[in-house]
Each structure stands twice: as structure tokens, then as C-alpha cells.
C-alpha positions as CSV (number, residue, x, y, z in Angstrom):
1,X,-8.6,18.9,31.4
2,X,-5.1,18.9,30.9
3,X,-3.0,17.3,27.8
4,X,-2.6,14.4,29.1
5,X,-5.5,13.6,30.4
6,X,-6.4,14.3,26.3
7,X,-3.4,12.2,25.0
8,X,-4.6,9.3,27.1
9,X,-8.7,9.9,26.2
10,X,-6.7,9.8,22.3
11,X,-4.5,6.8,23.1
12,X,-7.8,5.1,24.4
13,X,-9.7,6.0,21.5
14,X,-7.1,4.6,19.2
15,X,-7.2,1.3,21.1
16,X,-10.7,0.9,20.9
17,X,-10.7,1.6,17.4
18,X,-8.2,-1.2,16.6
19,X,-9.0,-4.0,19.3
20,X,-11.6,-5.3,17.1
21,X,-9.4,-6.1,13.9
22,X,-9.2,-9.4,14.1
23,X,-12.5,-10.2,14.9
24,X,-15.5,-9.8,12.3
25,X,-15.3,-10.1,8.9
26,X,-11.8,-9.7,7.5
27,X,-10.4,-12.4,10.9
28,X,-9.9,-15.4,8.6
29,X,-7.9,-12.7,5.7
30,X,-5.9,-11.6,8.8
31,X,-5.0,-15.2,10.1
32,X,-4.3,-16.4,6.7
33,X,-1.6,-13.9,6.1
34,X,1.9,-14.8,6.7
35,X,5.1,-12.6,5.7
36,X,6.1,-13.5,2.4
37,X,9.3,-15.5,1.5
38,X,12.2,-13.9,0.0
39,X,12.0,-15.6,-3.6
40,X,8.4,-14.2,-3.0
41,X,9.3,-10.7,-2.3
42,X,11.8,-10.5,-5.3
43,X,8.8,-11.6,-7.7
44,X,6.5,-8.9,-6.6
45,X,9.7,-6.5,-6.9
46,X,10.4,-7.7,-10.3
47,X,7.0,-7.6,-11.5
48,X,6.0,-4.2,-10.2
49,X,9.7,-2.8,-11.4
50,X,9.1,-4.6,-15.1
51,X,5.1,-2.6,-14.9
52,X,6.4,0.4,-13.6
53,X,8.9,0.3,-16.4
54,X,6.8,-0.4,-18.7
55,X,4.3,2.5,-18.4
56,X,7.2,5.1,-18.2
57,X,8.5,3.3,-21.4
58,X,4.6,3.7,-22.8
59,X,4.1,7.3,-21.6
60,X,8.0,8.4,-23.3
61,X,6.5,6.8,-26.1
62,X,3.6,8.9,-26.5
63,X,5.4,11.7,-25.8
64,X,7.9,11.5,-29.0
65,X,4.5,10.5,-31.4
66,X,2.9,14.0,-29.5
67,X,6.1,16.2,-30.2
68,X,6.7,14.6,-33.6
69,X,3.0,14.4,-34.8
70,X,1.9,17.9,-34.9
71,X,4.7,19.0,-37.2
């Protein structure tokens, strides 16, 4: 067996794998979802930057009570 009969058995196994995704369980979650809207997207982006802020701004803060603590 060469390699591409092995890249095309791979390629088939791939599509086999992923034919059945919008059937089953998760189809109406899959035909629900649309692409956001740009005020949308800059919401999430603001509210993940502000949490991600946040717990860098919470962890610095633990670090200066650690260092400052013990002495």
C-alpha cells in the first residue's frame, strides 16, 4: 500500500467521522448558530479583556500581600 492509497483511506476516515455533525443530537445547536454581530463580538472582547484583567490584577495582588507578609 502506498502513501496515497493511506492519505486517501485517512482523508476518508476524516470524512466519515464528520458527515454526521449535523445530524443527531447537537443538529438544532448547530442550526441555531449564526456568526455574531460586530457590537456582539466587541462585548465578548470587552468582557473577556475586563476578566482577564481582572485576575492578573487579583493574582499581582496576592503576590505583593505574599512578598510583603512574611517579613
Amino acid at each position: 500500500m502506498g502513501i496515497e492509497e493511506r492519505l486517501e483511506e485517512v482523508q476518508n476516515k476524516v470524512e466519515r467521522r464528520f458527515s454526521n455533525i449535523g445530524k443527531g443530537k447537537y443538529a438544532r445547536i448547530i442550526k441555531l448558530a449564526k456568526k455574531p454581530t460586530e457590537s456582539e463580538y466587541i462585548k465578548v472582547l470587552l468582557i473577556t479583556g475586563a476578566g482577564i484583567l481582572f485576575l492578573g490584577f487579583m493574582g499581582f495582588f496576592i503576590y505583593l500581600l505574599m512578598s510583603i507578609w512574611p517579613n
